[in-house]
C-alpha positions as CSV (number, residue, x, y, z in Angstrom):
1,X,-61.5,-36.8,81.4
2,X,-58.2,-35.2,80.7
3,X,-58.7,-32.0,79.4
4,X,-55.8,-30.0,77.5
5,X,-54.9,-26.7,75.9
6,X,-51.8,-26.2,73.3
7,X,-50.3,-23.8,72.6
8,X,-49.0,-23.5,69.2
9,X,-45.8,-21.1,68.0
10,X,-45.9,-21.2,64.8
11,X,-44.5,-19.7,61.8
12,X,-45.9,-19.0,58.4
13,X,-44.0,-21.7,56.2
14,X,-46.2,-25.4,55.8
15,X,-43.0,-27.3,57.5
16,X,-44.2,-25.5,60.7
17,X,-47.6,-25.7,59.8
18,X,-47.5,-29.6,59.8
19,X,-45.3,-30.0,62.9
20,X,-47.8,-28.2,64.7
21,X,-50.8,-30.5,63.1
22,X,-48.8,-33.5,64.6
23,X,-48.9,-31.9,68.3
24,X,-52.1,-31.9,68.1
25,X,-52.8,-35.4,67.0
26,X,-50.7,-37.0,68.9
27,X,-52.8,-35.5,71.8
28,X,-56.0,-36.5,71.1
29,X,-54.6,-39.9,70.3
30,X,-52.9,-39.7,74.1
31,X,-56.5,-39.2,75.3
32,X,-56.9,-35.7,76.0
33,X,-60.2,-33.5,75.3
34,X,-58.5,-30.5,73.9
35,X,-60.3,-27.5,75.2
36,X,-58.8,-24.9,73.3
37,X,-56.2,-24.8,70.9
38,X,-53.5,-21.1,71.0
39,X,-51.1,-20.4,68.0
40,X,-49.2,-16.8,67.4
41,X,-46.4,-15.7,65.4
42,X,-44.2,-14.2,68.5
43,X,-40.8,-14.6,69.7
44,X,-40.8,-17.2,72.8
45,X,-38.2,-14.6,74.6
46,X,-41.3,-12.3,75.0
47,X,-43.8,-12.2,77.9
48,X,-46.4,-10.1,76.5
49,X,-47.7,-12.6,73.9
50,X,-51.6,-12.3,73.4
51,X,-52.7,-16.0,73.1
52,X,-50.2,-17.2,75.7
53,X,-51.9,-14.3,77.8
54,X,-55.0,-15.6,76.6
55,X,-54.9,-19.2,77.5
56,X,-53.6,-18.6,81.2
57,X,-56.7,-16.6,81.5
58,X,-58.6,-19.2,80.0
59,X,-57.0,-22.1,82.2
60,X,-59.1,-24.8,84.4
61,X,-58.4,-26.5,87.5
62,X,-57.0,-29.7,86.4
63,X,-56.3,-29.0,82.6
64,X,-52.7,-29.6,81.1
65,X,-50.7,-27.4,79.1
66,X,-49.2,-29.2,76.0
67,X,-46.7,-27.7,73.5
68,X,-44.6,-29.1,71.3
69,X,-41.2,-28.1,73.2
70,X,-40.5,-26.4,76.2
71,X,-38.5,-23.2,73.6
72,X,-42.3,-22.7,72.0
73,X,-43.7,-21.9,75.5
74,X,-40.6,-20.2,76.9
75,X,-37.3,-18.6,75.7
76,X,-37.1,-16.3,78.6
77,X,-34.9,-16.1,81.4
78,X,-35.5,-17.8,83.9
79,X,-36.8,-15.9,86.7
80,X,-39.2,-14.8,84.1
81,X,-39.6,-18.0,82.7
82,X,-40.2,-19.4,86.4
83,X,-43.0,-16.5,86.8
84,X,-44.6,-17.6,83.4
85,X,-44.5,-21.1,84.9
86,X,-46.0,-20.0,88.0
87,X,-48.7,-18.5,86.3
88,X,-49.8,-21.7,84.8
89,X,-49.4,-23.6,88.0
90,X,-51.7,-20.8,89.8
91,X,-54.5,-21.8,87.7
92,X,-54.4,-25.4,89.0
93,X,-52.6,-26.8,85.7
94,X,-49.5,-28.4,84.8
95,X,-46.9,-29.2,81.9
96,X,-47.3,-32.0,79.6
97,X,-44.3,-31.3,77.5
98,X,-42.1,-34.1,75.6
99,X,-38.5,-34.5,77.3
100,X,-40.0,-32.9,80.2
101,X,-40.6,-35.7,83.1
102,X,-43.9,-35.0,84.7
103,X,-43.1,-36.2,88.6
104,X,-46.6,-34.5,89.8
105,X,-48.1,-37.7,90.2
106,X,-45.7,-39.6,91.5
107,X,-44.8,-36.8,94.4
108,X,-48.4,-36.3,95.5
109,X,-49.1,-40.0,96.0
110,X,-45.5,-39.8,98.3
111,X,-45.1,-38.9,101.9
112,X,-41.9,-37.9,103.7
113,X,-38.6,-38.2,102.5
114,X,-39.4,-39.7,98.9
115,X,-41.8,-36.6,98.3
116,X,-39.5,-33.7,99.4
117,X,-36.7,-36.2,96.7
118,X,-39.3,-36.1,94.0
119,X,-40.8,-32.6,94.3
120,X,-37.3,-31.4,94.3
121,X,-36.2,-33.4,91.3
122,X,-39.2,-32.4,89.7
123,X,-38.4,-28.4,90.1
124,X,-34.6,-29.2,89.3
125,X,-35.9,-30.9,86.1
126,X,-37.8,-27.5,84.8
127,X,-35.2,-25.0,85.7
128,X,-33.1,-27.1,83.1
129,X,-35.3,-27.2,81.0
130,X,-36.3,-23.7,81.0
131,X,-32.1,-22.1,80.9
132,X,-31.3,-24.9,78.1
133,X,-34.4,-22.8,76.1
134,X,-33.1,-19.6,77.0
135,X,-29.4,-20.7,76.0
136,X,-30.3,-21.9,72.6
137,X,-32.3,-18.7,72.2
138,X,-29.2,-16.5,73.4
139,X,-26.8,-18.7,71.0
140,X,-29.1,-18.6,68.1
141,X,-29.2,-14.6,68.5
142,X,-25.4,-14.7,69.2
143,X,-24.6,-16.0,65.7
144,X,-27.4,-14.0,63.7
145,X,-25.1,-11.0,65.5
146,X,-22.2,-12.2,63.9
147,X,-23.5,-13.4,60.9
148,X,-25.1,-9.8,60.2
149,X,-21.8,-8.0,61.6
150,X,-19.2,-10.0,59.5
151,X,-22.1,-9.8,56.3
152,X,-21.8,-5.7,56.8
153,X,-18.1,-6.0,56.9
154,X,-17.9,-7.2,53.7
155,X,-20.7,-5.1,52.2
156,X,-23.4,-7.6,51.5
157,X,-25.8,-7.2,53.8
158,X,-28.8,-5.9,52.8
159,X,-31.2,-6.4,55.8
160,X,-34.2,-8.7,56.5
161,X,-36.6,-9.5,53.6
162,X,-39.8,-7.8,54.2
163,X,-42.6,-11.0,53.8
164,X,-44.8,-9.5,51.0
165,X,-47.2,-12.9,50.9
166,X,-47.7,-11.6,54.4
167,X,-48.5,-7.8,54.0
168,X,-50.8,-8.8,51.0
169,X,-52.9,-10.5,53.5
170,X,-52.8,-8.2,56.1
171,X,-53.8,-5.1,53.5
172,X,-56.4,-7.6,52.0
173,X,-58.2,-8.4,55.7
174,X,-58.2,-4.9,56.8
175,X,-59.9,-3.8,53.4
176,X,-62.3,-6.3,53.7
177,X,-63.4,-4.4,56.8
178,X,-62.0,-7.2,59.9
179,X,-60.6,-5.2,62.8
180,X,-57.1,-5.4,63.7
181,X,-57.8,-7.7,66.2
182,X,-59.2,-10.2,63.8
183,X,-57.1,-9.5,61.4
184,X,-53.8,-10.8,63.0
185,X,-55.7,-13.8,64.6
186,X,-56.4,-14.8,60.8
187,X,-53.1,-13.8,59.6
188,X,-51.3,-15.3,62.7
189,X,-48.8,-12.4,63.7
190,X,-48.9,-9.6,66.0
191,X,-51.4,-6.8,66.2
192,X,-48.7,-4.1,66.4
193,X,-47.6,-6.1,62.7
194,X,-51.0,-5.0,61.3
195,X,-51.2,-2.0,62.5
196,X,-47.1,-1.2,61.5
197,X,-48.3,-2.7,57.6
198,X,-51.7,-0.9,57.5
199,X,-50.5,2.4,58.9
200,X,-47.5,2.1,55.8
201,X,-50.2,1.1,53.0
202,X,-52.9,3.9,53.9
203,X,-49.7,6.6,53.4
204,X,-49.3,4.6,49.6
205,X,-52.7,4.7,49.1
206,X,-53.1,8.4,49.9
207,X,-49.8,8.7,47.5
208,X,-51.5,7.0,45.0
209,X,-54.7,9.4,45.1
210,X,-54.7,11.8,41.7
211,X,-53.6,15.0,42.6
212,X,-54.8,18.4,40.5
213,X,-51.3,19.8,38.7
214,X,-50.4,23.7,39.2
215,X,-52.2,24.1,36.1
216,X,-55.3,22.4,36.4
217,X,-55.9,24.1,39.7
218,X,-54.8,27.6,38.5
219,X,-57.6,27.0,35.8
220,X,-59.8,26.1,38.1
221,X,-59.4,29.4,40.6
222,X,-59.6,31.1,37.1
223,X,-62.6,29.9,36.7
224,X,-63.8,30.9,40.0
């Protein structure tokens, strides 16, 4: 049986919501048991990302890694991106990621010459893969750069729209008593992003509390 983990970047809008739907399918239509199935709102060029974390710790001998592109399992550079890489490999899995060419097989059935060619092709294969996702990721953030920079030249920028849809569910979980944990599980973001909204709405809330005026509390010491 092959058995396989995703692991799903995804953002909040339905476009990436169904993309990610597809991955899936497309995987158990390929054959694959899916053991366990990893989505977070983080940016690919960081390290420390909680269900990425999670799945390498939950990773069998055998099972395969699947993601939709090679930039929602890595945008880092590429020593760090090798190391994340590494990681995987450590556990006994591998990549199954489209426009990457698994060689695995084909190299460990080889002997000699043809599997020193195809080991090596293999490894050439993933650093390029790995520094084209790190170069769209560095281009990407290059012209966001100059977009904001020319926008403030000219007086009309006004800074990233806070996602209200987003802090209304946040607010709403942590109300309803879930832990911050759970909370941005369910709300698929970070758990310093809950923490960051909830720590802004309990100083409104305490804003919001009715206050005694000078008066009424004069009174009241009057009446003491």
């Amino acid at each position: 049986m092959n058995v396989a983990r995703l692991y799903l970047r995804v953002s909040t809008d339905e476009q990436d919501l169904a993309r990610q739907a597809s991955v899936e399918a497309n995987a158990r239509q390929a054959g694959y048991y899916i053991a366990g199935i990893y989505r977070e709102k983080a940016s690919g060029a960081r390290v420390d990302r909680p269900e990425l974390l999670r799945m390498i710790s939950d990773l069998q001998q055998g099972e395969v890694v699947i993601a939709e592109k090679m930039d929602r399992l890595s945008r880092l550079p590429l020593p760090e991106a090798e190391q994340l890489i590494s990681a995987i490999r450590a556990k006994g899995a591998r990549l199954a990621i489209p426009g990457l060419v698994d060689l695995s097989d084909m190299a460990q059935a080889a002997d000699g010459i043809a599997k020193i060619v195809l080991e090596s092709t293999q490894e050439m294969l993933l650093k390029l893969a790995l520094q084209m996702a790190r170069d769209d990721y560095e281009t990407r953030r290059d012209r966001q750069q100059q977009g904001i920079a020319l926008a403030k030249a000219s007086g009309k920028y006004a800074g990233r729209k806070p996602n209200l849809l987003m802090q209304q569910r946040i607010v709403a979980l942590r109300k309803a008593g879930y832990s911050i944990r759970a909370t941005a599980e369910m709300a698929v973001c970070s758990q310093s992003q809950v923490k960051r909204i909830w720590a802004k709405q309990s100083v409104t809330d305490l804003d919001a509390e009715p206050r005694l005026g000078f008066q009424q509390q004069h009174r009241c010491f009057d009446c003491g």
